[in-house]
N, CA, C and O atoms as a GROMACS GRO file, in nm:
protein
  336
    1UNK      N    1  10.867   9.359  10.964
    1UNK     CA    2  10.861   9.295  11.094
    1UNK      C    3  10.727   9.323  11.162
    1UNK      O    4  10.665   9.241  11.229
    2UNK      N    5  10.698   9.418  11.143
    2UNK     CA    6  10.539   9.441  11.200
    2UNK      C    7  10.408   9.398  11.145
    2UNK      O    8  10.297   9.402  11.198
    3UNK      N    9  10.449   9.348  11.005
    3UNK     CA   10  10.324   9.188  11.014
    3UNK      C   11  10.369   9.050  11.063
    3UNK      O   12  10.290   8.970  11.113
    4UNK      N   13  10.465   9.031  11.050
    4UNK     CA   14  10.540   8.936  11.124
    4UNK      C   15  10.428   8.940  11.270
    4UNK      O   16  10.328   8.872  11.289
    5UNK      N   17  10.491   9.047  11.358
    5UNK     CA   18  10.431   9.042  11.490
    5UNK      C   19  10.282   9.083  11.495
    5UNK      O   20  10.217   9.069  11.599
    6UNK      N   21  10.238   9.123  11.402
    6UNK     CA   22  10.098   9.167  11.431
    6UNK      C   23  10.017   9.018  11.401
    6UNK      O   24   9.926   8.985  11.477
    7UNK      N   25  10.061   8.918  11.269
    7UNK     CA   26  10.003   8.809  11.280
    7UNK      C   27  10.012   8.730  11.399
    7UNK      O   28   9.922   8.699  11.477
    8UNK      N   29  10.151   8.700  11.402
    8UNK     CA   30  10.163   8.627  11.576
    8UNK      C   31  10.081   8.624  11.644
    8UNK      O   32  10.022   8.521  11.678
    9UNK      N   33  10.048   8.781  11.693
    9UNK     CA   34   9.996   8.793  11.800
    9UNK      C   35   9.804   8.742  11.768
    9UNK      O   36   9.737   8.666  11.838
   10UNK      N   37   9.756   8.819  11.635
   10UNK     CA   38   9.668   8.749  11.623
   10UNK      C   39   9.598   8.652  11.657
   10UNK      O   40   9.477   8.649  11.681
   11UNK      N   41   9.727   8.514  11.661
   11UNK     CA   42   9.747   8.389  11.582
   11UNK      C   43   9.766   8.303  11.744
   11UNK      O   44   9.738   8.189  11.781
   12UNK      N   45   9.840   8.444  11.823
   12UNK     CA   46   9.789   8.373  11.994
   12UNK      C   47   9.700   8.396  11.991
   12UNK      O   48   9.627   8.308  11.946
   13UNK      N   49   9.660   8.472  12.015
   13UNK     CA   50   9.455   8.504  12.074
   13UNK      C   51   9.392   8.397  11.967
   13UNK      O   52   9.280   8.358  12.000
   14UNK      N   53   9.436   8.349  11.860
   14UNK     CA   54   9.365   8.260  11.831
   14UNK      C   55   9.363   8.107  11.879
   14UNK      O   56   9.275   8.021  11.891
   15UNK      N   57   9.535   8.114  11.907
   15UNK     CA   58   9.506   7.964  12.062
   15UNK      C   59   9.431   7.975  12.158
   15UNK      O   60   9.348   7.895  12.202
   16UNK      N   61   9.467   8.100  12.200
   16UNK     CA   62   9.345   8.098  12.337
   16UNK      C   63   9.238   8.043  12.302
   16UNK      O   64   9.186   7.958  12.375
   17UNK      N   65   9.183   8.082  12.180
   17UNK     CA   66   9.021   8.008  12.100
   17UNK      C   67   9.014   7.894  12.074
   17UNK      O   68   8.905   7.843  12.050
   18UNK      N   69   9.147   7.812  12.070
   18UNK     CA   70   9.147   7.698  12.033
   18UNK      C   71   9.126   7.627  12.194
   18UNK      O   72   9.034   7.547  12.213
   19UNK      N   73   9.207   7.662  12.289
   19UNK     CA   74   9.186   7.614  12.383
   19UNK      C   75   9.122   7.628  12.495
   19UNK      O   76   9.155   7.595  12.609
   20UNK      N   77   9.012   7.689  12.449
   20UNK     CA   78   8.848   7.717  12.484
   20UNK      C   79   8.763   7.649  12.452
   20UNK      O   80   8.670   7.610  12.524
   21UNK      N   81   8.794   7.607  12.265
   21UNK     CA   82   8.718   7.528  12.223
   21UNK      C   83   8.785   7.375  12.257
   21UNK      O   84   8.696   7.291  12.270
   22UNK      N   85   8.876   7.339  12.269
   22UNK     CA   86   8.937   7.186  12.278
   22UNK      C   87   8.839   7.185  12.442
   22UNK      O   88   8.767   7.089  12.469
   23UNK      N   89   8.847   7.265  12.506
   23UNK     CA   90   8.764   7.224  12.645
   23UNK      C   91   8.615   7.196  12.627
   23UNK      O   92   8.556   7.116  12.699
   24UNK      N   93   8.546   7.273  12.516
   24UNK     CA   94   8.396   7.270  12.523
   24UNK      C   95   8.368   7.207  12.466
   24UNK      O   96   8.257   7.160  12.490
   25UNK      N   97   8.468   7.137  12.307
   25UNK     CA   98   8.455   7.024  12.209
   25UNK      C   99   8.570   6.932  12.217
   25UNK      O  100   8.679   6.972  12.174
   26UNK      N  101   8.560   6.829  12.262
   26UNK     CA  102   8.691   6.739  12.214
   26UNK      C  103   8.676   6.691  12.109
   26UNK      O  104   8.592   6.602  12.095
   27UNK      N  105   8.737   6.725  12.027
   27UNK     CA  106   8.774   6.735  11.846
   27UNK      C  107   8.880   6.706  11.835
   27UNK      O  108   8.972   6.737  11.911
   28UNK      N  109   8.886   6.623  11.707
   28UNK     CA  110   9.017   6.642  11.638
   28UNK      C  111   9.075   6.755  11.524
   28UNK      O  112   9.185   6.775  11.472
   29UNK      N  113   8.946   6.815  11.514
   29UNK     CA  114   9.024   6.944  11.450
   29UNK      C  115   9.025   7.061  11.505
   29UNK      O  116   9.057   7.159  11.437
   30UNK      N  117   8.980   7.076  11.674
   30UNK     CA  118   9.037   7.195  11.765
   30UNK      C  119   9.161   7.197  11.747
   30UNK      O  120   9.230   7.292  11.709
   31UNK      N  121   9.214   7.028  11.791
   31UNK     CA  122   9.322   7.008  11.826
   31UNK      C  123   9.407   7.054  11.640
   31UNK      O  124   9.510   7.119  11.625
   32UNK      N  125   9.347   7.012  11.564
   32UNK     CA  126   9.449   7.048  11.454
   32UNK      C  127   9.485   7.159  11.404
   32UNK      O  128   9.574   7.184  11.322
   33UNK      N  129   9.396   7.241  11.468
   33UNK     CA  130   9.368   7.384  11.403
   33UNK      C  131   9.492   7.457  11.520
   33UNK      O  132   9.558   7.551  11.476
   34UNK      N  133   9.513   7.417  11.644
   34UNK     CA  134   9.597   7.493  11.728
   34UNK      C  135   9.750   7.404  11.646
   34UNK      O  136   9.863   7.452  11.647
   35UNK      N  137   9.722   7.311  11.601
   35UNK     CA  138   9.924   7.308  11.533
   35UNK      C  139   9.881   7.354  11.404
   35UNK      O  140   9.938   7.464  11.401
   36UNK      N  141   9.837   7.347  11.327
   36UNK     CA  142   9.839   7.491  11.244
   36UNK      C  143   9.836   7.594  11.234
   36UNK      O  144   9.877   7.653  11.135
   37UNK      N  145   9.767   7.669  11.374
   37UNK     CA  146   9.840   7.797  11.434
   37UNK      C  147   9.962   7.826  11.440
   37UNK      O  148  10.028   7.928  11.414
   38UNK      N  149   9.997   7.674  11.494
   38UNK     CA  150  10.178   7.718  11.575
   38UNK      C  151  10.262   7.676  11.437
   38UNK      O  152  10.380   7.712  11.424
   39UNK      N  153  10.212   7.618  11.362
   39UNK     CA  154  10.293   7.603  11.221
   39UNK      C  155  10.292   7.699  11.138
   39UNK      O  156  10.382   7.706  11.055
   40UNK      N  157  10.195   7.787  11.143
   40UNK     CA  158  10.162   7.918  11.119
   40UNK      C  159  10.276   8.050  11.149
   40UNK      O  160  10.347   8.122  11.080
   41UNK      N  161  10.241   8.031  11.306
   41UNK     CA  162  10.341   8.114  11.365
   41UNK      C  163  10.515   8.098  11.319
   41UNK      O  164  10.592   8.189  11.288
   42UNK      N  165  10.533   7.996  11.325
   42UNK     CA  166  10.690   7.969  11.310
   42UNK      C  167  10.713   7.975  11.172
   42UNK      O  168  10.828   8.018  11.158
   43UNK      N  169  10.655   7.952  11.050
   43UNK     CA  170  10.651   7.951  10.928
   43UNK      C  171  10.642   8.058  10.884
   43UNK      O  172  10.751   8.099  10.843
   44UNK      N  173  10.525   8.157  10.865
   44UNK     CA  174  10.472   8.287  10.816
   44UNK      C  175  10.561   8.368  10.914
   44UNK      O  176  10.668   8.413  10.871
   45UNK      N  177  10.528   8.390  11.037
   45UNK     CA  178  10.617   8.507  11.116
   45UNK      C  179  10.753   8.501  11.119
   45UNK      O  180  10.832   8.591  11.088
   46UNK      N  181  10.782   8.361  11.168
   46UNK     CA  182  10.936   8.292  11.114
   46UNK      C  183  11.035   8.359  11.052
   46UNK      O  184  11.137   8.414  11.094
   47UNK      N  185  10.977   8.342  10.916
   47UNK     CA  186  11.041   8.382  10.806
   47UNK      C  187  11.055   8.504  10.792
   47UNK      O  188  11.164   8.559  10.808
   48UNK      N  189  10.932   8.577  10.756
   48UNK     CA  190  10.942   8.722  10.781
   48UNK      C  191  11.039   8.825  10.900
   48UNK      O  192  11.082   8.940  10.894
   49UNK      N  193  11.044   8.716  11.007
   49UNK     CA  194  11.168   8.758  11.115
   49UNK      C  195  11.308   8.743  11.063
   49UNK      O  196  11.388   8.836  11.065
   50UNK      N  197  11.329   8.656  11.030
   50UNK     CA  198  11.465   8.599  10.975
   50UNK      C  199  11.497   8.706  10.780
   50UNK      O  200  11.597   8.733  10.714
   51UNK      N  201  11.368   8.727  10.767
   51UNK     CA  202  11.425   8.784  10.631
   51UNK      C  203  11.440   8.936  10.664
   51UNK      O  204  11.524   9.002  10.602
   52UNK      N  205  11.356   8.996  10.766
   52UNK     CA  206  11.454   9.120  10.811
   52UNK      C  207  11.515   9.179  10.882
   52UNK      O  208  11.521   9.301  10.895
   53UNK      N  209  11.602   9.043  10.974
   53UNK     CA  210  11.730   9.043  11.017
   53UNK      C  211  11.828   9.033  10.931
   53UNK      O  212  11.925   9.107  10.922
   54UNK      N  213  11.800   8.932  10.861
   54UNK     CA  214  11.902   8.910  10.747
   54UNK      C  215  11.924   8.938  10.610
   54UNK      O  216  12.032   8.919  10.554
   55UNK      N  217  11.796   8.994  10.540
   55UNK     CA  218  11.762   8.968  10.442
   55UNK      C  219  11.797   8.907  10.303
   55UNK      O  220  11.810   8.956  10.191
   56UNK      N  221  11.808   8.783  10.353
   56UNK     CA  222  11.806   8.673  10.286
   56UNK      C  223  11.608   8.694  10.212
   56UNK      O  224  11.510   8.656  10.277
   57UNK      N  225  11.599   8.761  10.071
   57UNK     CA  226  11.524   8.740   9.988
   57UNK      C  227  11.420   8.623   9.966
   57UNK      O  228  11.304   8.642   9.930
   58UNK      N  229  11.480   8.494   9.995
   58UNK     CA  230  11.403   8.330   9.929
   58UNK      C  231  11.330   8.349  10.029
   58UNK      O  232  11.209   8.336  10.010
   59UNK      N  233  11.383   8.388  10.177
   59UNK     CA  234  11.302   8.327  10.327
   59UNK      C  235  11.131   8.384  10.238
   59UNK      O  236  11.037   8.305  10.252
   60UNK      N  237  11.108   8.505  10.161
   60UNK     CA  238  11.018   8.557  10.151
   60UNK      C  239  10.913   8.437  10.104
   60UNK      O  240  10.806   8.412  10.161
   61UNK      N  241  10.957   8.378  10.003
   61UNK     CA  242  10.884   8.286   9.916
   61UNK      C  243  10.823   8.182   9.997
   61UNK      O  244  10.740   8.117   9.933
   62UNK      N  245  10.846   8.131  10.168
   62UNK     CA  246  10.772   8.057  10.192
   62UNK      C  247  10.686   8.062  10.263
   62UNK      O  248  10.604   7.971  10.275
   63UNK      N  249  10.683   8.201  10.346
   63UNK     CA  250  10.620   8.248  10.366
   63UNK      C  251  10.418   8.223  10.379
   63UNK      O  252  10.357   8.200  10.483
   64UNK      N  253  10.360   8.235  10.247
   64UNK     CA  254  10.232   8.156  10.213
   64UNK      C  255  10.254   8.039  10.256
   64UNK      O  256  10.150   7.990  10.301
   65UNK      N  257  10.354   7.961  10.262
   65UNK     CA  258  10.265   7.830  10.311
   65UNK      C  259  10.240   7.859  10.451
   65UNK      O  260  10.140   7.803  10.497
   66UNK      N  261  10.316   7.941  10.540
   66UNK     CA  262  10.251   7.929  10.668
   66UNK      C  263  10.086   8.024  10.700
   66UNK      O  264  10.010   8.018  10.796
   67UNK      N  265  10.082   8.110  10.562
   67UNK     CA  266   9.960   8.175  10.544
   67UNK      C  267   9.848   8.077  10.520
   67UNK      O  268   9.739   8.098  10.572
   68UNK      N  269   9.868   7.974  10.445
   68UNK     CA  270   9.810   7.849  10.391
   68UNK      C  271   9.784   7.787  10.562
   68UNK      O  272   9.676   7.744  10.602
   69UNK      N  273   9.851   7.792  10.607
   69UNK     CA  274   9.837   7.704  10.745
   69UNK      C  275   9.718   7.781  10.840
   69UNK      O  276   9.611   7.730  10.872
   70UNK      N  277   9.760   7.896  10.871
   70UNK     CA  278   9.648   7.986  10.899
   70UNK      C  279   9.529   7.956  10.874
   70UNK      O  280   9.453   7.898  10.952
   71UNK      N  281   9.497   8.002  10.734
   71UNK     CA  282   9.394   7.990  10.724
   71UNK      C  283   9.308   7.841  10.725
   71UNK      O  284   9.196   7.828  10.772
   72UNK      N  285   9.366   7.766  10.681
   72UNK     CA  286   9.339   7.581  10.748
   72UNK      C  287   9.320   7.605  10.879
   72UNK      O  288   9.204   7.592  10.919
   73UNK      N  289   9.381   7.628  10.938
   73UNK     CA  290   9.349   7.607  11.086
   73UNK      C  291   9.227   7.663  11.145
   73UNK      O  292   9.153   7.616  11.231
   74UNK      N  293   9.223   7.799  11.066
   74UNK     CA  294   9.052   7.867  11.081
   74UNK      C  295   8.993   7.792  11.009
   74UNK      O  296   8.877   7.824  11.036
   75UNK      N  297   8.986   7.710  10.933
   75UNK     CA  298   8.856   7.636  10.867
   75UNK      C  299   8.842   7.526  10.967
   75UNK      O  300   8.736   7.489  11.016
   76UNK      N  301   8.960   7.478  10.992
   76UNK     CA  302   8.929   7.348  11.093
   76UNK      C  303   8.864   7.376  11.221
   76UNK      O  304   8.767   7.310  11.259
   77UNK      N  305   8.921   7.485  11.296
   77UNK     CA  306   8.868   7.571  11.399
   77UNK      C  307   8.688   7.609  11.416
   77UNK      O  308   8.625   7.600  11.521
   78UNK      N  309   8.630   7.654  11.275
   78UNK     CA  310   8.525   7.646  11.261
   78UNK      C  311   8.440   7.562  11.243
   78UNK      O  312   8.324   7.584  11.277
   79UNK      N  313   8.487   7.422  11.173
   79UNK     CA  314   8.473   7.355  11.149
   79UNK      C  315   8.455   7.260  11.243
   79UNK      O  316   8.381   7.166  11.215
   80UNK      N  317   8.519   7.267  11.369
   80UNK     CA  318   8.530   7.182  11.436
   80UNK      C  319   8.401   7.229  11.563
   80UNK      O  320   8.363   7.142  11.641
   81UNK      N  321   8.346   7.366  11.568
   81UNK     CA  322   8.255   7.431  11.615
   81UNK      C  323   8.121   7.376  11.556
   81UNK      O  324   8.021   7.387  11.627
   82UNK      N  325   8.111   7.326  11.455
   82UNK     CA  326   8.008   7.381  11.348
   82UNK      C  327   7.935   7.159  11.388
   82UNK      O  328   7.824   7.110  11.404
   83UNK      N  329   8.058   7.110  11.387
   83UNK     CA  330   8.010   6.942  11.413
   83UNK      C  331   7.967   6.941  11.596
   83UNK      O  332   7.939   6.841  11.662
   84UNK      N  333   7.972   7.044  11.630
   84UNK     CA  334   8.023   7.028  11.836
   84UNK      C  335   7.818   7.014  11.827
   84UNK      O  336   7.752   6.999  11.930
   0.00000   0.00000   0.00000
């Protein structure tokens, strides 16, 4: 549970960045990079919440894709800096 919450929280302070940058760049991949945060959050932390409340084992396996989301969202995030 404590990467669970330690990404989260990360993963806010990384909206805040997003919606710093959606003000200084209007982009379409500020904007994509903050729902891949939050797809992030609910996916990767999600699961990891739910698998040790319950531990239900599979929740583990999907875990990476919301890691996958993450890190997309930092490429887009930068990415979306890098065209501003």
């Amino acid at each position: 549970i404590d990467v669970a919450a330690r990404y989260q929280m990360y993963h806010a302070l990384g909206l805040i960045a997003v919606a710093w940058a959606s003000s200084q760049w209007n982009s379409q991949l500020t904007t994509a990079s903050g729902w891949l945060f939050v797809a992030g959050i609910v996916i990767f932390s999600g699961s990891l919440y739910v698998l040790s409340l319950t531990g239900i084992r599979q929740l583990g396996a999907i875990a990476p894709i919301g890691g996958l989301a993450f890190i997309i969202g930092w490429f887009c995030l930068i990415w979306g800096a890098m065209r501003s």
